[in-house]
Z-matrix of the N, CA and C atoms (Angstrom, degrees):
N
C 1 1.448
C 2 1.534 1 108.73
N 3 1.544 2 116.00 1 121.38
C 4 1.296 3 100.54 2 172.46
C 5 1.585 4 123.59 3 -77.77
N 6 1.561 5 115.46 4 178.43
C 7 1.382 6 116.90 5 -169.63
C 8 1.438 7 87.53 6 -156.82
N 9 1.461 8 110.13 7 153.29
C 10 1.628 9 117.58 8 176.18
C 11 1.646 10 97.17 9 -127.30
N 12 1.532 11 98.71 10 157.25
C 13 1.352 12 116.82 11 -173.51
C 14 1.355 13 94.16 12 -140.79
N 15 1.547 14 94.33 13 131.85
C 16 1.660 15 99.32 14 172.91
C 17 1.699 16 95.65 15 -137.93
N 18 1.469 17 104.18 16 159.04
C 19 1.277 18 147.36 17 -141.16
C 20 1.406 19 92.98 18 -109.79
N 21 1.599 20 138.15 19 118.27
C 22 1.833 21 122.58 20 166.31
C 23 0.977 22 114.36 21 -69.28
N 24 1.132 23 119.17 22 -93.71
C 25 1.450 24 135.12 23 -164.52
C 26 1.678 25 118.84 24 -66.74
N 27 1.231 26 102.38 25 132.94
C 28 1.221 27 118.15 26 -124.52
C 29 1.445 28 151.97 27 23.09
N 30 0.975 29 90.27 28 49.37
C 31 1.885 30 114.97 29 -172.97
C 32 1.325 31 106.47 30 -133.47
N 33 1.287 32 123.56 31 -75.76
C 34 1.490 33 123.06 32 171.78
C 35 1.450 34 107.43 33 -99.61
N 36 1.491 35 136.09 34 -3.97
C 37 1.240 36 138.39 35 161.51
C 38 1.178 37 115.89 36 -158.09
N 39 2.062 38 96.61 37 118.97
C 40 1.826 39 103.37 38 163.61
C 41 1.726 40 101.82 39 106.49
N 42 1.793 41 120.74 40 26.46
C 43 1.213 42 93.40 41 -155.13
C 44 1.795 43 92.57 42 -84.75
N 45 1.315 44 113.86 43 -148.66
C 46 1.615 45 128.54 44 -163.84
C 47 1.390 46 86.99 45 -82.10
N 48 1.350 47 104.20 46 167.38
C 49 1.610 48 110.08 47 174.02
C 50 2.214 49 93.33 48 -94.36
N 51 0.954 50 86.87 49 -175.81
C 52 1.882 51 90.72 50 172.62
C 53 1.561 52 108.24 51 -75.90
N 54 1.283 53 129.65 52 4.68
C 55 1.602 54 126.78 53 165.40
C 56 1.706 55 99.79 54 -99.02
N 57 0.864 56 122.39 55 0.50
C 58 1.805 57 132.63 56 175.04
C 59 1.553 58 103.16 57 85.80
N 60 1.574 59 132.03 58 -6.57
C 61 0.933 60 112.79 59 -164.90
C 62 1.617 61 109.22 60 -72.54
N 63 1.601 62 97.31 61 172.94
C 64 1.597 63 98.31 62 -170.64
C 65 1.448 64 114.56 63 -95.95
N 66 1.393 65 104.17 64 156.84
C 67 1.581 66 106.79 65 -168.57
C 68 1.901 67 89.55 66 -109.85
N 69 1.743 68 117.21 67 107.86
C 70 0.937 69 124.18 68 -173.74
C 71 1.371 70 124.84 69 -116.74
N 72 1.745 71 114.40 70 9.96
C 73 1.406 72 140.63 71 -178.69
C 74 1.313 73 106.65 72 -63.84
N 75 1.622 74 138.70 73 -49.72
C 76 1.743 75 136.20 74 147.65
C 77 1.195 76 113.08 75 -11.78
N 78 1.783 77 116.29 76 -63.77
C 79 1.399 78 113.64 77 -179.17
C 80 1.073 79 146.86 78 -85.94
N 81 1.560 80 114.36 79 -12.58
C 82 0.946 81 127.63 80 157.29
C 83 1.720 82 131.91 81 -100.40
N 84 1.273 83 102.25 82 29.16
C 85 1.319 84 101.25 83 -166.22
C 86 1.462 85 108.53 84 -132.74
N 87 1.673 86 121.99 85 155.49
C 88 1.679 87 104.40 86 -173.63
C 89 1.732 88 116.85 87 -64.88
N 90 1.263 89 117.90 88 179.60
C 91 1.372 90 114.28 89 152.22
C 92 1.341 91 117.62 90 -25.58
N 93 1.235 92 110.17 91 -73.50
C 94 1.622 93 104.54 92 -158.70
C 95 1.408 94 114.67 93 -64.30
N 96 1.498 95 117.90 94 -20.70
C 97 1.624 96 131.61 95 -166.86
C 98 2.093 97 79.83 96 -72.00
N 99 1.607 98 110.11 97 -70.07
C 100 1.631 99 96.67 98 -169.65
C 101 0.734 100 129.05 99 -55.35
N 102 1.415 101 130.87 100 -15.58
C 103 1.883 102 114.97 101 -169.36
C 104 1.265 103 79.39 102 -101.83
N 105 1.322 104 148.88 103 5.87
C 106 1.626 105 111.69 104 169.15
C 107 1.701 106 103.23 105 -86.08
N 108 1.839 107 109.01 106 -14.41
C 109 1.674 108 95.88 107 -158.83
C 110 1.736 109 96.32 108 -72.41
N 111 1.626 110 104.62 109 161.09
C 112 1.176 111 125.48 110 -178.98
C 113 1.323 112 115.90 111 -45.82
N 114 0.973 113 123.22 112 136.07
C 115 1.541 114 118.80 113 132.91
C 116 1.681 115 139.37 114 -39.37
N 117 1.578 116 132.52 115 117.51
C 118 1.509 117 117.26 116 178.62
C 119 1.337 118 96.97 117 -37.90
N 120 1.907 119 94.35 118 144.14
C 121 1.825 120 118.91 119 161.70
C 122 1.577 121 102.78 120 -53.09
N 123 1.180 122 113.96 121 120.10
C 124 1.474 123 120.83 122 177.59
C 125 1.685 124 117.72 123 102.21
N 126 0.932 125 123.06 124 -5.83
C 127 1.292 126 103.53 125 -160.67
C 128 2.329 127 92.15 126 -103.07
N 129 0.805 128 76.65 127 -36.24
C 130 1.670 129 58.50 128 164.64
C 131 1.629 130 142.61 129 -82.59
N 132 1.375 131 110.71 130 5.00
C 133 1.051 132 145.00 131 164.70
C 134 1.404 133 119.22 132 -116.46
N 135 1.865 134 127.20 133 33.53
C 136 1.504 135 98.63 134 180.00
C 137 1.938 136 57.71 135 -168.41
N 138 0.885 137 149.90 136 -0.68
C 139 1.673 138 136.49 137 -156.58
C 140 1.982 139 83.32 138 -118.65
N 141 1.283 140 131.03 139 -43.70
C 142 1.254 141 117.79 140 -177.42
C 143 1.371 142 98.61 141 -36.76
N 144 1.619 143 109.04 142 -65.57
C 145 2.162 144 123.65 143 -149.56
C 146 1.755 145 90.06 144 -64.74
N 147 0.985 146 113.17 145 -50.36
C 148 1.666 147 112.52 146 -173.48
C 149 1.741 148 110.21 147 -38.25
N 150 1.782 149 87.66 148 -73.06
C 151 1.915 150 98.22 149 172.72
C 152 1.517 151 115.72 150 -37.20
N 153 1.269 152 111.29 151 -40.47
C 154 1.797 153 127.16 152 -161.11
C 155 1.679 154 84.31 153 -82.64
N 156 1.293 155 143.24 154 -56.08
C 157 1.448 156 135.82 155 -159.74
C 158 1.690 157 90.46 156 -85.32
N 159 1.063 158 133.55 157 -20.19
C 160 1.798 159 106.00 158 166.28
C 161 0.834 160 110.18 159 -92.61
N 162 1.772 161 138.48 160 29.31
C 163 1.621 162 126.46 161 -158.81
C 164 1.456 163 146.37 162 24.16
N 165 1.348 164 94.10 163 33.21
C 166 1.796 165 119.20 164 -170.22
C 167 1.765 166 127.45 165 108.19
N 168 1.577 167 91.89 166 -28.44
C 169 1.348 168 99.26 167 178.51
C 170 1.305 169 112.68 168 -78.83
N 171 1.378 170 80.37 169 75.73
C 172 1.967 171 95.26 170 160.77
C 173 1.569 172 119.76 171 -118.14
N 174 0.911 173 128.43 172 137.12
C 175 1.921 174 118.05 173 153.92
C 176 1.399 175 122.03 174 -131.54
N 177 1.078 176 103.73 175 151.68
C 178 1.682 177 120.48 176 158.19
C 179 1.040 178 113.02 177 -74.87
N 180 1.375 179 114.69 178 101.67
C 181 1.655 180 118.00 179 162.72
C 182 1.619 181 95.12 180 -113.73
N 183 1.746 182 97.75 181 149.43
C 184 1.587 183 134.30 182 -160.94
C 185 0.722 184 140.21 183 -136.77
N 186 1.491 185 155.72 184 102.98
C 187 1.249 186 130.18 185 -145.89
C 188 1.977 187 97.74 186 -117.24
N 189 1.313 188 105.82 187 105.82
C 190 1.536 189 82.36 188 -178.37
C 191 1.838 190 93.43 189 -159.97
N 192 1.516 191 109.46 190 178.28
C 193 1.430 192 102.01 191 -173.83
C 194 1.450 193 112.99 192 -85.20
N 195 1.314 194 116.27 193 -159.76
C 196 1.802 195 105.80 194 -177.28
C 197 2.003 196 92.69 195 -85.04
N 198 1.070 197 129.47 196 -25.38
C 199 1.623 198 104.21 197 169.43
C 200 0.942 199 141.36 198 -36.35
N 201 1.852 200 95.22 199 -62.84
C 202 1.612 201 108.57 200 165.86
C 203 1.717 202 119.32 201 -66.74
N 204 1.457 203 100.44 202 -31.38
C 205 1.650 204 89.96 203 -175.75
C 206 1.630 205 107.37 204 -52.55
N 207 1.480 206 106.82 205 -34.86
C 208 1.491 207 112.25 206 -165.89
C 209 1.523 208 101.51 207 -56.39
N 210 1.185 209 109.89 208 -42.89
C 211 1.485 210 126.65 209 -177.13
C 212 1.038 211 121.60 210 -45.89
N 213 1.486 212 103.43 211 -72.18
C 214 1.570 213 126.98 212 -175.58
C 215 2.096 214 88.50 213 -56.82
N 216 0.941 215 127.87 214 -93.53
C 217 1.656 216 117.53 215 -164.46
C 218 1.500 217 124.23 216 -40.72
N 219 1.614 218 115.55 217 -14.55
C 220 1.560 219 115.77 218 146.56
C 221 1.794 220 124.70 219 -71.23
N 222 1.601 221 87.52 220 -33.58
C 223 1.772 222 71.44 221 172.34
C 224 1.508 223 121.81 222 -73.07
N 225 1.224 224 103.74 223 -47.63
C 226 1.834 225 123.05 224 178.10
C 227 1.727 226 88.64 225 -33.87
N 228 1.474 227 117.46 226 -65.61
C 229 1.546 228 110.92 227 179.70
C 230 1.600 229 127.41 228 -49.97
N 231 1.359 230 102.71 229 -35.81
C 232 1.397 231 108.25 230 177.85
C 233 1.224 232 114.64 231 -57.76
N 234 1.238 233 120.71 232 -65.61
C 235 1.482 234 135.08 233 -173.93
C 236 1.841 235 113.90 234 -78.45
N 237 1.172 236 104.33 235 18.60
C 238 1.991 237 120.16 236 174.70
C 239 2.081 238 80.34 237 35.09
N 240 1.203 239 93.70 238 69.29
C 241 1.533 240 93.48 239 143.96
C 242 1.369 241 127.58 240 -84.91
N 243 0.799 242 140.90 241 -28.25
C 244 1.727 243 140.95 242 133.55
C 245 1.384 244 123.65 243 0.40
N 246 1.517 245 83.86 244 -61.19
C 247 2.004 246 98.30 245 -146.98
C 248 1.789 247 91.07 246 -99.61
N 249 1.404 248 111.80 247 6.48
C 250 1.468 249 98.50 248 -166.61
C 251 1.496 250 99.05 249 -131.58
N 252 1.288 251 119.50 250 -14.76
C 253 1.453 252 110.28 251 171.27
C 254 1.689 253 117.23 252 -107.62
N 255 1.343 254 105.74 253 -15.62
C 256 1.208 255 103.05 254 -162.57
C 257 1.678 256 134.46 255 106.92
N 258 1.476 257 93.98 256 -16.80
C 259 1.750 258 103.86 257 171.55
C 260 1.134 259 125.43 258 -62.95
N 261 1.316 260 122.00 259 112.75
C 262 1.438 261 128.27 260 150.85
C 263 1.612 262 107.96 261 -17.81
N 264 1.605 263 105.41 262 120.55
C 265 1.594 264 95.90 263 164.38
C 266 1.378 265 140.82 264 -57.72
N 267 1.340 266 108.51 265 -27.92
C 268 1.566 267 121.49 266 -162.35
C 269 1.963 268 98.99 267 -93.96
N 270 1.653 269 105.01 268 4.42
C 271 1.640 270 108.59 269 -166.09
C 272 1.454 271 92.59 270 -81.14
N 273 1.110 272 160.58 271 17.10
C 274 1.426 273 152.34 272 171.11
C 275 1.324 274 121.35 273 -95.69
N 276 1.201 275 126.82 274 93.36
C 277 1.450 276 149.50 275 163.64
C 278 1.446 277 123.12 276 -64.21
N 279 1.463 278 132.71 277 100.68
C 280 1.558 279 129.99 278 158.36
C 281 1.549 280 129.59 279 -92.26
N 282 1.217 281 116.94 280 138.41
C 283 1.505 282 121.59 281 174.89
C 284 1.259 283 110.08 282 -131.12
N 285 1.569 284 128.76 283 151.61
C 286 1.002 285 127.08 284 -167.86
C 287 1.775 286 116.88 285 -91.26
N 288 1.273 287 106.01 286 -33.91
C 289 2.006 288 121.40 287 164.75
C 290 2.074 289 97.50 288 -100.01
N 291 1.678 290 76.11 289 157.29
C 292 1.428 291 84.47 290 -178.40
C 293 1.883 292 104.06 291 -95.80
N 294 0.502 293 103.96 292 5.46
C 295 1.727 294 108.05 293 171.60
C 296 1.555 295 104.08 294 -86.20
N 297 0.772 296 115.00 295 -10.53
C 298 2.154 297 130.96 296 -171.40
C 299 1.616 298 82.68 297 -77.22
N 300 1.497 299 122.83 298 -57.80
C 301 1.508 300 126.08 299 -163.55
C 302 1.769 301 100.43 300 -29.63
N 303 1.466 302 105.50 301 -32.48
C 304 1.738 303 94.35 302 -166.29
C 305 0.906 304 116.70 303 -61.70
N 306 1.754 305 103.18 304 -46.08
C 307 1.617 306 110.45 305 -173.95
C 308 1.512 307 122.45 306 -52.90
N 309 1.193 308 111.04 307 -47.08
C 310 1.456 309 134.27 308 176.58
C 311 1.589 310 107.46 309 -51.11
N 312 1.453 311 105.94 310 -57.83
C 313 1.435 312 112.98 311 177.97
C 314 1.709 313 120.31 312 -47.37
N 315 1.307 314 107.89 313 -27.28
C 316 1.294 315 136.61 314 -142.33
C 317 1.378 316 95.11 315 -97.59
N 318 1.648 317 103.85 316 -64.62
C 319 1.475 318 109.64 317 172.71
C 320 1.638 319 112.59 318 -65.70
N 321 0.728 320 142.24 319 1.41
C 322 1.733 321 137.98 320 -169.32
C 323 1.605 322 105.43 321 -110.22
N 324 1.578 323 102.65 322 -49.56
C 325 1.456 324 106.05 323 -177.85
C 326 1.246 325 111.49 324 102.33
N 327 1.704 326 116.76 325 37.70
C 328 0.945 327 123.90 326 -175.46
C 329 1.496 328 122.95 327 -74.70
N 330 1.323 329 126.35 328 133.42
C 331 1.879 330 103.23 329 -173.85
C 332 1.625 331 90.90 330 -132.28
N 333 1.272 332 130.90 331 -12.56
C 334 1.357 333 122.18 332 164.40
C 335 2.092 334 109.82 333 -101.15
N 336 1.074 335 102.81 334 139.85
C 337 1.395 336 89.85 335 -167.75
C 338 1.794 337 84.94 336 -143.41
N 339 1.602 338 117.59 337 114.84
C 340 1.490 339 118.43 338 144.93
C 341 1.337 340 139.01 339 -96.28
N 342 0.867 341 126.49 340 143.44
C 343 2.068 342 123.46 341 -163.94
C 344 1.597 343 101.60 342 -174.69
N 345 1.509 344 109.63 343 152.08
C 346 1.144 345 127.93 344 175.86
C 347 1.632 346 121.39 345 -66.07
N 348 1.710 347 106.43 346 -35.64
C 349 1.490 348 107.91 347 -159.12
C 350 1.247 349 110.24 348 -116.50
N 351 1.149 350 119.88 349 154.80
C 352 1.751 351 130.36 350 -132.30
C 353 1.630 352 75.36 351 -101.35
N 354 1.828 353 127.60 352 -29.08
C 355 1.634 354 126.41 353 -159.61
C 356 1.703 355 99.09 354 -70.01
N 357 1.568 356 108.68 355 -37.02
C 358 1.238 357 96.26 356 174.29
C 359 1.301 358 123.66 357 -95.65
N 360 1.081 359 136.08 358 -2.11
C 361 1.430 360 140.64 359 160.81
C 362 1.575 361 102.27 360 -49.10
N 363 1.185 362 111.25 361 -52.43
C 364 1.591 363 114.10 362 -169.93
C 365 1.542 364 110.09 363 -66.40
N 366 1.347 365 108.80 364 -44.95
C 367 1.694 366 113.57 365 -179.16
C 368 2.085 367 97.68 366 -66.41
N 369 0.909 368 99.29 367 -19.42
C 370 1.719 369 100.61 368 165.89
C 371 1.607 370 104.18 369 -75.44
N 372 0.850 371 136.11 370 -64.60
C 373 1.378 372 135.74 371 -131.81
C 374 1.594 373 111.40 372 -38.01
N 375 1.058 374 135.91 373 -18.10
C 376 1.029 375 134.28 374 -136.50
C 377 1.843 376 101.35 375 -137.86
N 378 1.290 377 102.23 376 -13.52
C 379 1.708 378 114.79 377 -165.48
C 380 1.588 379 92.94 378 -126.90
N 381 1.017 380 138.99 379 -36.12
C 382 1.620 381 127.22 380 -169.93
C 383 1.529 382 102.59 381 -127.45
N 384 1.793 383 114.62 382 99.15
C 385 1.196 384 106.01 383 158.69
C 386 1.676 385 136.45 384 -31.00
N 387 1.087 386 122.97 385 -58.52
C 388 1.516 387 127.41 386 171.91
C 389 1.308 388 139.83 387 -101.09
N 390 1.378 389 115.65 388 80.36
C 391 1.047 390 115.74 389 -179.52
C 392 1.779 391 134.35 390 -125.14
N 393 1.240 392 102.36 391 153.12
C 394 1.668 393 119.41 392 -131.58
C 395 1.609 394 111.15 393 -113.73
N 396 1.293 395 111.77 394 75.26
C 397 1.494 396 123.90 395 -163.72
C 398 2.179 397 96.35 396 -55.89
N 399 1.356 398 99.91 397 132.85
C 400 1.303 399 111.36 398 -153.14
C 401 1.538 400 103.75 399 -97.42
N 402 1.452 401 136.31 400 129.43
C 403 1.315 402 115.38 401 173.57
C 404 1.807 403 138.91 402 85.82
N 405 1.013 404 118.92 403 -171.10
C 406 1.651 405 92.19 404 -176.35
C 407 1.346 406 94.43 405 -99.68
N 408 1.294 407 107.13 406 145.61
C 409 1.728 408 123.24 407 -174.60
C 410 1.675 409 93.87 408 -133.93
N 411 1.691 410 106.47 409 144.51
C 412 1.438 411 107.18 410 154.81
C 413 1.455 412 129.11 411 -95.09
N 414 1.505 413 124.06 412 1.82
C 415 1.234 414 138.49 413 178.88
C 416 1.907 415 100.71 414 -134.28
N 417 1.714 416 97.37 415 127.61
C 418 1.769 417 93.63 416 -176.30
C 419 1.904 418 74.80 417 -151.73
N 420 1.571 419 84.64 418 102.44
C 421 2.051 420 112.92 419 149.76
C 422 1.711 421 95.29 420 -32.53
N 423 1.314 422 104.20 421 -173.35
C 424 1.152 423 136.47 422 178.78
C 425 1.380 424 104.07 423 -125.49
N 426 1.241 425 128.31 424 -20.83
C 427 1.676 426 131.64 425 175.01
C 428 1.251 427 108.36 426 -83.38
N 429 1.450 428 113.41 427 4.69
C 430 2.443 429 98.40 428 176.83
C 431 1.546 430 72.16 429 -155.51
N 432 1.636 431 80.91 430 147.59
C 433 1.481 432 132.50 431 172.94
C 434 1.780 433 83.84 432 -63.46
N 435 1.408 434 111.66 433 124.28
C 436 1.957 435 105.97 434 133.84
C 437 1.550 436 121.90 435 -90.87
N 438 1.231 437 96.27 436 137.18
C 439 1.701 438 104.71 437 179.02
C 440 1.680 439 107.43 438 -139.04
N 441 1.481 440 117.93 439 88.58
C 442 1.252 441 135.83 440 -163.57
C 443 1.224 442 112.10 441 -59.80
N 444 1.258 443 119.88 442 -15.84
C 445 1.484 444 122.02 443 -174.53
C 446 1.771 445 106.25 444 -148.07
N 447 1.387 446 120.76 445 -170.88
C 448 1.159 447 131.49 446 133.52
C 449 1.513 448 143.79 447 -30.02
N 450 1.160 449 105.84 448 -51.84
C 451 1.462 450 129.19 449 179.62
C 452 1.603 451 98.42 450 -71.15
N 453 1.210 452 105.41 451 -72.73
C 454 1.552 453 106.52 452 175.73
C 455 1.634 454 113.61 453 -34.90
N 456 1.539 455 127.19 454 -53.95
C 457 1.179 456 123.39 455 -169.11
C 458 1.406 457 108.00 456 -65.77
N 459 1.643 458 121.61 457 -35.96
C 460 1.399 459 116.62 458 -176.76
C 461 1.243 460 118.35 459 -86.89
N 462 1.533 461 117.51 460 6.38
C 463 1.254 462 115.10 461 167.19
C 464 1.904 463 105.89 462 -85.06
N 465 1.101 464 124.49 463 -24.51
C 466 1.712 465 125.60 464 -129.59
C 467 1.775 466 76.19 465 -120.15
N 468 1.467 467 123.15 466 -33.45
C 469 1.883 468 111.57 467 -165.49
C 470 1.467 469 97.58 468 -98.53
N 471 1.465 470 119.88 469 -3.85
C 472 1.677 471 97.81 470 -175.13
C 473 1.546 472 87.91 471 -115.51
């Protein structure tokens, strides 16, 4: 059975602009500054059909400390990520290292996996058939799909 795993920050929040630079206002900014920042262009329009083509089995897995986690599950609330993509509430997974992503991946049964960083792609390689280097990168393996945007990912997972 497949399952998708998606990646937050900068994936569904904060990704690079098209010069690659990083969008770092989430992390450095209070509560109220993050849940107002945007959502990536695309992801609320291409994450409903995704959720809907794995039949729910989707999650947010994250790698971040308890600040941002606090963060990241006020924004998800702010912006009724729930009620607008289709995610299971209880689907949000945190780890504190990004090498943890495996375990998680591992335990869930993840076989589609999207994320920004090439460190966890690799701690995948071996546990998540498909996975989908997120955004503009200057180094792209031959072992993950790149999908620079949104559009790209919903062309390449359905």
């Amino acid at each position: 059975m497949e399952c998708l795993g998606i990646d937050f920050g900068r994936v569904i929040q904060g990704a690079p602009g098209p010069d690659g630079t990083a969008d770092t206002v989430f992390l450095g900014a209070s509560l109220a500054e993050a849940i107002e920042s945007p959502a990536t262009p695309g992801a609320f329009e291409v994450l409903p059909d995704l959720i809907a083509r794995f039949e729910g089995r989707a999650w947010i897995i994250s790698k971040c400390g308890e600040n941002t986690e606090r963060k990241t599950r006020a924004w998800l609330d702010h912006h009724a990520f729930y009620d607008r993509t289709g995610l299971p509430r209880g689907h949000v997974r945190f780890c504190r290292q990004r090498a943890d992503k495996a375990v998680v991946c591992a335990e869930l049964g993840i076989t589609h996996m999207i994320d920004d960083r090439l460190d966890v792609h690799r701690a995948l390689h071996d546990v998540v058939p498909h996975r989908y280097l997120f955004g503009p990168q200057e180094e792209i393996p031959d072992w993950v799909v790149h999908t620079p945007d949104w559009d790209a990912v919903a062309a390449l997972v359905r």
